[in-house]
Structures are given as C-alpha cells and as structure tokens.
C-alpha positions as CSV (number, residue, x, y, z in Angstrom):
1,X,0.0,0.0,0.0
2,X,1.1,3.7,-1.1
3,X,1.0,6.3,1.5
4,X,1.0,9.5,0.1
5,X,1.5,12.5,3.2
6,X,-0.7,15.6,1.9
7,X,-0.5,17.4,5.1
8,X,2.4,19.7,4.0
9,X,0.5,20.5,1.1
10,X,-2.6,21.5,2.0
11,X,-0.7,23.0,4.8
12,X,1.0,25.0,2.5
13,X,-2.1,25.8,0.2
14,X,-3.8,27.2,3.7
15,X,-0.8,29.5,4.4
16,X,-0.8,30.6,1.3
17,X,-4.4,31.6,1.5
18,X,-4.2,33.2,4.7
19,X,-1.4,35.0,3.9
20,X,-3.4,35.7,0.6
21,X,-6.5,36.4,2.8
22,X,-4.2,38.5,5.1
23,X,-2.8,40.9,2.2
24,X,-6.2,41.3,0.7
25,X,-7.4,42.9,4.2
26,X,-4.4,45.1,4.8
27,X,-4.3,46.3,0.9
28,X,-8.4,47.0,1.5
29,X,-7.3,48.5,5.1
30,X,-5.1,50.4,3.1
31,X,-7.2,52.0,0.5
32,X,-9.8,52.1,3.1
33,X,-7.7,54.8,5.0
34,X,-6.4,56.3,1.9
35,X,-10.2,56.9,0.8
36,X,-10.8,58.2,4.4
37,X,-7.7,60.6,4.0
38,X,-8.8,61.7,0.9
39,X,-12.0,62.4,2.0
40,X,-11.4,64.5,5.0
41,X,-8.6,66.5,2.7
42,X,-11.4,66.9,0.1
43,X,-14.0,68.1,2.5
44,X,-11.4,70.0,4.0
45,X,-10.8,72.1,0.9
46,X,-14.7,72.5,0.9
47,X,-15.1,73.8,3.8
48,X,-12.0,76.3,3.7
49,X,-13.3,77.3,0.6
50,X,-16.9,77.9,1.4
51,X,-15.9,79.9,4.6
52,X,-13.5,82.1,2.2
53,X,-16.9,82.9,0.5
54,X,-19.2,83.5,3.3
55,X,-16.2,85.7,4.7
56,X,-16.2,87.4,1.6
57,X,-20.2,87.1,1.3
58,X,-20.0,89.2,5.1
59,X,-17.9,91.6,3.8
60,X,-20.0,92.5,0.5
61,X,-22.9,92.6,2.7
62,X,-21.3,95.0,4.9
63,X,-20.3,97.1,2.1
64,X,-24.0,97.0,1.3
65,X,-25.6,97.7,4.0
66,X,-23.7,100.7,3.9
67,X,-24.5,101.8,1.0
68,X,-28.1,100.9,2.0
69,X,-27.6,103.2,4.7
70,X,-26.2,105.9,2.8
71,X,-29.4,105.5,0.3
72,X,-31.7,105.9,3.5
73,X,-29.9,108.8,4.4
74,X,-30.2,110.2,0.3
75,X,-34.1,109.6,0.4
76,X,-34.8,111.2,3.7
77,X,-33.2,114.1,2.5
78,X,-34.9,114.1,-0.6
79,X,-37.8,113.7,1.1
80,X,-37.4,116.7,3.0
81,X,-36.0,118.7,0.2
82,X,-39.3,117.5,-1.8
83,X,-41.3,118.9,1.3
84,X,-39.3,122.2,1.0
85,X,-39.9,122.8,-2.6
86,X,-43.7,122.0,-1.6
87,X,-43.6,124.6,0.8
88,X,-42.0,127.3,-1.4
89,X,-44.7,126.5,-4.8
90,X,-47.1,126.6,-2.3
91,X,-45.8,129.7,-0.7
92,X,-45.2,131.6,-4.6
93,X,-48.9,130.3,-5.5
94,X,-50.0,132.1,-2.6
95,X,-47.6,135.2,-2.3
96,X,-50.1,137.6,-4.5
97,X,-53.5,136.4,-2.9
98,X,-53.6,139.3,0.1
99,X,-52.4,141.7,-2.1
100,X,-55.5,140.9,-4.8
101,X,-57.6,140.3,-1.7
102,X,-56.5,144.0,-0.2
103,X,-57.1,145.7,-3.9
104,X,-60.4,143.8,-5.1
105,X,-61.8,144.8,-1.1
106,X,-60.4,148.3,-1.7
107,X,-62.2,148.3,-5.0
108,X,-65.5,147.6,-2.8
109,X,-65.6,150.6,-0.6
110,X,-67.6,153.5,-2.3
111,X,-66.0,156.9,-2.4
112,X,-67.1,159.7,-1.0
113,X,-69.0,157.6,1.2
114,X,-66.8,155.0,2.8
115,X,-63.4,155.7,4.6
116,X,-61.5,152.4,5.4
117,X,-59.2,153.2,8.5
118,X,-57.9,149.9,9.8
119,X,-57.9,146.0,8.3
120,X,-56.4,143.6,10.6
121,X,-56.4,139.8,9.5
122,X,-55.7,137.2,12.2
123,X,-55.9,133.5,10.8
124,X,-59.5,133.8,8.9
125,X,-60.7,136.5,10.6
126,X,-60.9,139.7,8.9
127,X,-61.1,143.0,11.0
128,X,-62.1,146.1,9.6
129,X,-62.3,149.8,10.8
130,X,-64.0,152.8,9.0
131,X,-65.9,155.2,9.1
132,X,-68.9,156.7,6.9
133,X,-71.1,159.5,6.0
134,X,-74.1,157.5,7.6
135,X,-75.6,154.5,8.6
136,X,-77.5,153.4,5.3
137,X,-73.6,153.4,3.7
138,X,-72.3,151.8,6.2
139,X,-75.0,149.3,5.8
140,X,-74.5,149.1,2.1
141,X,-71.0,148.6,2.1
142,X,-71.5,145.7,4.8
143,X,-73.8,144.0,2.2
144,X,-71.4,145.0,-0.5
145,X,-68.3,143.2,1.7
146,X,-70.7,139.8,2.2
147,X,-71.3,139.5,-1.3
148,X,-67.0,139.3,-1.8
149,X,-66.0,135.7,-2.6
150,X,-63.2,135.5,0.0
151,X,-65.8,136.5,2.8
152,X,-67.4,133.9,4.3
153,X,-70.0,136.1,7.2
154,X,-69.8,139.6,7.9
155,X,-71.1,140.6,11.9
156,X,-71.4,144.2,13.0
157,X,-69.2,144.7,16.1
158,X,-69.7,148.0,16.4
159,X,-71.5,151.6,15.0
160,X,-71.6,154.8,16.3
161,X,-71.7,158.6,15.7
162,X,-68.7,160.2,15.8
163,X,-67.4,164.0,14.8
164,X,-64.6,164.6,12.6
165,X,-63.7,168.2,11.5
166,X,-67.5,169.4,12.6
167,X,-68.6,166.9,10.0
168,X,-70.8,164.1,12.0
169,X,-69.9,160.6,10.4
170,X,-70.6,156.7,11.4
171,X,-68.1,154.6,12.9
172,X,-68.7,151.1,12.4
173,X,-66.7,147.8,13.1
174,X,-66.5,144.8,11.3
175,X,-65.6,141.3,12.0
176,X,-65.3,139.1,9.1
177,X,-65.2,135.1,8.4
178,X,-63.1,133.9,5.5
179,X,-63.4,131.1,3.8
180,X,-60.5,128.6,3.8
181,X,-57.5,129.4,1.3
182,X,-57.5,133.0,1.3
C-alpha cells in the first residue's frame, strides 16, 4: 500500500491563503484609510473654501448695508427737500392772494361815502375799521363786503356817531369770516 502524506501540502495551500487572505485585508485596510484621507482632505478644501466665501459674502454685505444706509440717508433728504420745494410752490402760489384780496376789497368801498381806516387779519378772521357818512352806507358797504368771494359772514361789532372836523360821520366795526385758502 502507497501512502502519500498531503498534510504539507494542503498546509501549504492554507498559508498561502491566509497570507493571501491576510494581504487582501491590509491592501483594503489600506485603501480604506487612503479613501478616508482623501475624504477628510477633500471636504477639508470645501469647507476652507466655502468659509472664504461666506467671509467674503459678510464683507460685500457689509459694504452694502452701507450703502443701504447711505441710500436711507439720500431719500430722507430728498424727502425733506421734496417737502421744502412743496412749501415754497405753495408759498409763490399764494404770495399775491392778500395783495388781490387787499385791492379787489379796496375796489368795494364807495368813495365819497366810505373811509377804510384799519384791516387787521388774524388767521381767517378779517377786521375792519372805517368810518362813513351814515348808517345806510355803512350798511350798504357791509352788504357789499358779504357778497366778496373770499368772505365767508360779515357781523357788525360796532357803530356809532362820531365828529370829525365838525362833520358828524358813522363809525362802524367789522368782524369778518373767511373762507378757507385766502
């Protein structure tokens, strides 16, 4: 009978598959690190570079939220100087309205009949002083003054015989609404 010994054999065929077995897991333990390396170094990069740009994103912002500030600035002053300029065309529009008011009322009183002595104006009321050659034209000329567009009411304060240079005249007092815008 033939004896044939196959233990060094197969002995051999298992060391060289665990050593097989054994370089396999340290190559994949290998690349297995390399890949984690890699990783971290790539995510790495990604995050130094996306903090670069919010870095740079913080500073444009700051740049314009000053500008921002600046423009908040520029349209409250342009507000105001639009509120100015309001004031002014407003305040040209208006300039000439006493004076026409003043010449149209002066163009009211009768003459030889009517003597205006004092107008005083205080908001929208109208004050006025005269004196005439008697009652019925100083009642005609208060008719006369409540039929002028600017006037809103005309009340007698005041009337009363008074003598000027021997002549006997009537004094009267007048208070007088106006209407709004004059």
């Amino acid at each position: 009978m033939i004896k044939i010994n196959l233990l060094p054999y197969l002995e051999k065929k298992k060391k060289e598959n665990v050593s097989r077995q054994l370089t396999i897991i340290v190559g994949l333990f290998a690349i297995f690190i390399l890949a984690l390396i890699w990783g971290y170094l790539h995510f790495s990069s990604q995050v130094a570079s996306l903090e670069s740009k919010v870095a740079d994103s913080r500073q444009t912002l700051q740049a314009l939220d000053e500008k921002i500030g600046d423009l908040e600035k520029f349209k409250k002053q342009k507000a105001l100087l639009e509120l100015k300029l309001d004031v002014i065309s407003n305040l040209e529009e208006n300039r000439l309205l006493p004076v026409k008011t003043l010449d149209d009322l002066a163009m009211l009183v009768p003459s030889n009949e009517i003597w205006v002595v004092k107008i005083e104006q205080s908001g929208e009321s109208l004050k006025i002083e005269g004196v005439g050659r008697d009652n019925i034209a100083a009642a005609n000329f208060m008719k006369t003054i409540e039929n002028f567009a600017p006037i809103k009411s005309v009340d007698l304060i005041s009337s009363k015989k008074v003598e000027i240079g021997g002549v006997t005249l009537q004094q009267f007092i007048f208070a007088c609404k106006m209407k709004k815008g004059f």
